[in-house]
N, C-alpha and C positions, 0 to 999 in steps of 0.2 A: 616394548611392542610399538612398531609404526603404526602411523595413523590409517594408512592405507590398508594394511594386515587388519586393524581393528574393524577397520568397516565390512572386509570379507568376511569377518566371522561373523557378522552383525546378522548378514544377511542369510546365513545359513545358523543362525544359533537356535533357532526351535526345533530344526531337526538333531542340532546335538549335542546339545544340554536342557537337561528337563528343569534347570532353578527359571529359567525365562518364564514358564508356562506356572511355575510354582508361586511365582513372588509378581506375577502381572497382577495390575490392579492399579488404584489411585490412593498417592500417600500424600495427606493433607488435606486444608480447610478450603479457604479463600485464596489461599495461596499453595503451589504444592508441585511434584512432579508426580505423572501418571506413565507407568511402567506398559507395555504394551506382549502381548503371547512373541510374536514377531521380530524383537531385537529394534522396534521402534520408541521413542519416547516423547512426551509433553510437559514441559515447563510453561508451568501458565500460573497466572496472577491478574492484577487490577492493569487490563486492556493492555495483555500480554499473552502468546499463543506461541511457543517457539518449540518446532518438532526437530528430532536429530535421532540419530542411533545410539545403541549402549550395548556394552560387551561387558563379559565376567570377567577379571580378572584376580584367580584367588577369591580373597572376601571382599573385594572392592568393585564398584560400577563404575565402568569410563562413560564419561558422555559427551557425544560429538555432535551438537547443534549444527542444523541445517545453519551455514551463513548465508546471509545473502551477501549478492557484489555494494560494493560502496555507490553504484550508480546505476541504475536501470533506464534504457529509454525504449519508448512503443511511439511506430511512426505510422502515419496513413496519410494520402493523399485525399485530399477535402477538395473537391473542385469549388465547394462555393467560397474560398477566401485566395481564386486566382492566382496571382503575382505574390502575395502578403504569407503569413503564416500566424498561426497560433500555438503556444505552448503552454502545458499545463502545468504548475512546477509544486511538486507534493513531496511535503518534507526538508524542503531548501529550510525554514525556520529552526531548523533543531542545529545549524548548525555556521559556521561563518565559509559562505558559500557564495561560487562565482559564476558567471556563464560568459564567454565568448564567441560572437557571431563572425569569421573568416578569418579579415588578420587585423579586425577593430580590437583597440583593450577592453580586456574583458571590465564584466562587472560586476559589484556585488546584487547578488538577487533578495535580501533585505537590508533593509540598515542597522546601522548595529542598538543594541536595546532593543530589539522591536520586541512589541507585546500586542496585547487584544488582536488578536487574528482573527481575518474573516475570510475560509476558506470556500470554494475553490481560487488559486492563484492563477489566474489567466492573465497570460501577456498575448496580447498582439503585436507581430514585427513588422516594418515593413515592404519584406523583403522576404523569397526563401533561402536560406543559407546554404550555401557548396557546404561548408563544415562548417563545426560547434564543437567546442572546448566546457566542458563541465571541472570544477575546481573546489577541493574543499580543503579545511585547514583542520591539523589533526588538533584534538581536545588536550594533548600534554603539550605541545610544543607550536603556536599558530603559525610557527613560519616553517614547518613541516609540509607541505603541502601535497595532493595526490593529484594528478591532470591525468582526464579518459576526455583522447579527441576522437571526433565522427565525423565518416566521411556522409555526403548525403547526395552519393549518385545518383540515386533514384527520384529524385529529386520531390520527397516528403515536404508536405507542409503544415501539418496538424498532427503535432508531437503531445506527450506526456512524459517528461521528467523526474525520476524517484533517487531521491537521495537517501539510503539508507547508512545513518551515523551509524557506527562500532557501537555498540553496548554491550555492558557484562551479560546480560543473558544468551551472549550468541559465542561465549567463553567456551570452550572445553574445561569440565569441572568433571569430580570425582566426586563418590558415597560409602556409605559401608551399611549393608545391612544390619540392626542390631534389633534380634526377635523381628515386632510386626512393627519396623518405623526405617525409616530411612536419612541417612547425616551426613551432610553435605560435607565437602575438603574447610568452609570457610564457616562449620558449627551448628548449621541451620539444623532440626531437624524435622521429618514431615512421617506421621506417626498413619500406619495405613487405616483404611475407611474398609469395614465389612462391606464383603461383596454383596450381601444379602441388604447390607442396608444403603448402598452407595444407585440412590434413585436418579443419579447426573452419568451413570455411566454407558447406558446408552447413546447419548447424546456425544458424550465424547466418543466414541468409536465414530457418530456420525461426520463427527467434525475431521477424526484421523483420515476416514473414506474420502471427505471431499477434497483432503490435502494430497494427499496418494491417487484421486482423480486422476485417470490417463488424458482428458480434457486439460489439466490442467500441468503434466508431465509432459505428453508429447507433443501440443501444438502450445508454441509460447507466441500466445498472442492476448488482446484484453479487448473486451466488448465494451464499449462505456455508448453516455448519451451525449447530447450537446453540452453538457454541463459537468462531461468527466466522471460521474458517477457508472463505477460498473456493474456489469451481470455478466453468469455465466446463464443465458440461457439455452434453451433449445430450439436451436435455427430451424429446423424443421416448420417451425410455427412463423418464419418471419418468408417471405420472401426480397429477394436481392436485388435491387436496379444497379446494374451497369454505370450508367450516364450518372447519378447520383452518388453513386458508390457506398448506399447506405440502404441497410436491413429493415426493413418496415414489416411491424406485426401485423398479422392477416385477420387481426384485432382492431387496427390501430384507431376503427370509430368510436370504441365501445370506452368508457369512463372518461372522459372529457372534461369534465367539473372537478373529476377528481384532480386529474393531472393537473390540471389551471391552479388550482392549491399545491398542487403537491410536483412539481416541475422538476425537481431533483430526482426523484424517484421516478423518472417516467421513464419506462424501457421500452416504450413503444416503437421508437426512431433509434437506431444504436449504428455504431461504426467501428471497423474490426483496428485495431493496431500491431501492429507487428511488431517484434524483438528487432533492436539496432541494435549489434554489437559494433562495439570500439575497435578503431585500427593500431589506435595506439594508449597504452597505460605507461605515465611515469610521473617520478614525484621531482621536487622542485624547492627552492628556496625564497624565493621571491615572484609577483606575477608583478605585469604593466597594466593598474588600476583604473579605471576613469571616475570622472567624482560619482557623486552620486549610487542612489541603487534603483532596479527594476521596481521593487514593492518599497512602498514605504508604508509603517504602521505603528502607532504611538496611543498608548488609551487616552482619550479625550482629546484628541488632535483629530479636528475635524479635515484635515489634508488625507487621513490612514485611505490606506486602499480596502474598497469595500468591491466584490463583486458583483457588474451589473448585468448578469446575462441573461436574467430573469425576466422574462415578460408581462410587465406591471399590467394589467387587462382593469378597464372603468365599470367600475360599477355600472348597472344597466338604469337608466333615469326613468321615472313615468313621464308619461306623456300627458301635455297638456297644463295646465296650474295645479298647484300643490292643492291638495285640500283646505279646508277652513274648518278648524278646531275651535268649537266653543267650550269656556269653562262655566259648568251648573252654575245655580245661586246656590249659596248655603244659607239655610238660613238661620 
């Protein structure tokens, strides 16, 4: 069976075969895959969520993980960083990874060993770049290389960068029902959870709905803050300037103390990004290095790149001379 074939039946298998509807439910603990009515699935574990379809075939499950591309970029025009740009680059650590701005040699975007990470990674360039070259090197063989270049007519200058590394869970893998458990091609097995007693599975359908969101299928764009933290909220509540090109909640007076602590989390100010696809994908044997890299991070090396975008605010002083504290006699 192709994979193409496998995914049409995927999408039509609750109307016709009833084992979908018989054997949906969640098999396993802390770790596990959860079978869906629908021909959907969930392979999830410790800060791992990965959806795909599955098809019967015979007494065995195919399962075809959502992958994502090896690179994702979301771009917007930031009028407050002019001439300059800013990028956000999430995920470059997992893996030995490059970026090139025009027709400079590219470079690494950390150094090699890096550890103790302090995320978000913002670089300021500056300049905004006609194109960028994103580069990564595959994990069997480093001088395997994969190059996705962008063009940037529109002339974006406040990017967000996603490198997503290959991982086994994003594998097409196989099962075999045996009674009420399920056993993985590579031995695992994940023994199913009564329905009646599986108090998390509401919550997971919640999490399948926000994944199958049509917000989140048909407009591929990402709401983040100044600090690259996203939301999906509801714009209705924010209105738009023009001249600023940024969503402000019709909130945005109300918890002010809070945000001053809590700045990551502030969705009060958000800015839309849009999907840049690639002109071109190919792979490569070699690239033209420059020294050095973008981040550098080392624990206990006080050089590591630490992000400063956070608005340090001063304590508020009394006014006037400090009091005079006297200590009692004891006697």
């Amino acid at each position: 069976m192709t994979i193409c074939a496998a995914l049409v039946l995927a999408t039509t298998a609750q109307a016709q075969n009833p084992r979908y509807k018989q054997h949906a439910g969640r098999y396993g603990g802390n770790s596990g895959i959860c079978l869906f009515e629908d021909g959907k699935f969930m392979l999830y574990g410790y800060a791992t969520a990965v959806f795909g379809q599955y098809v019967f075939e015979k007494d065995y499950l195919l399962f075809y993980p959502d992958k994502p591309p090896a690179f994702m970029v979301y771009a917007h025009k930031n009028p407050t960083l002019h001439d300059s740009s800013r990028i956000n680059f999430v995920n470059f650590q997992d893996g030995k990874t490059w970026v090139q701005f025009n027709k400079t040699p590219a470079q690494r975007v950390f150094n090699d060993d890096a550890n103790c990470f302090d995320a978000p990674f913002v670089y300021q360039h500056p300049t905004t770049p006609q194109e960028f070259t994103l580069v990564a090197a595959s994990d069997e063989d480093e001088k395997q290389l994969i190059s996705w270049q962008y063009n940037n007519s529109m002339g974006y200058n406040d990017f967000v960068f996603i490198y997503n590394k290959p991982k086994r869970e994003y594998e097409h893998f196989s099962a075999r029902l045996e009674k009420d458990a399920l056993k993985t091609d590579n031995g695992q097995g994940y023994t199913k959870v009564p329905a009646n007693d599986d108090n998390d599975w509401k919550e997971i359908l919640e999490w399948k709905n926000q994944y199958l969101a049509p917000a989140a299928t048909e407009k591929d764009i990402v709401l983040a803050n100044k600090h690259y933290n996203t939301f999906n909220p509801d714009l209705k509540l924010y209105h738009y300037d023009s001249k600023t090109a940024l969503y402000t909640s019709k909130n945005a007076a109300d918890n002010e103390d809070y945000f001053r602590d809590n700045q990551y989390r502030d969705d009060r100010y958000l800015r839309m990004y849009e999907n840049l696809t690639p002109h071109q994908q190919s792979k490569a044997t070699s690239i033209q290095s420059a020294a050095g890299s973008i981040f550098f991070t080392a624990c206990g090396n006080e050089k590591s790149y630490h992000y400063n975008g956070f608005i340090k605010y001063k304590e508020d002083k009394p006014e006037g001379p400090l009091p005079i504290t006297t200590v009692p006699n004891v006697a």
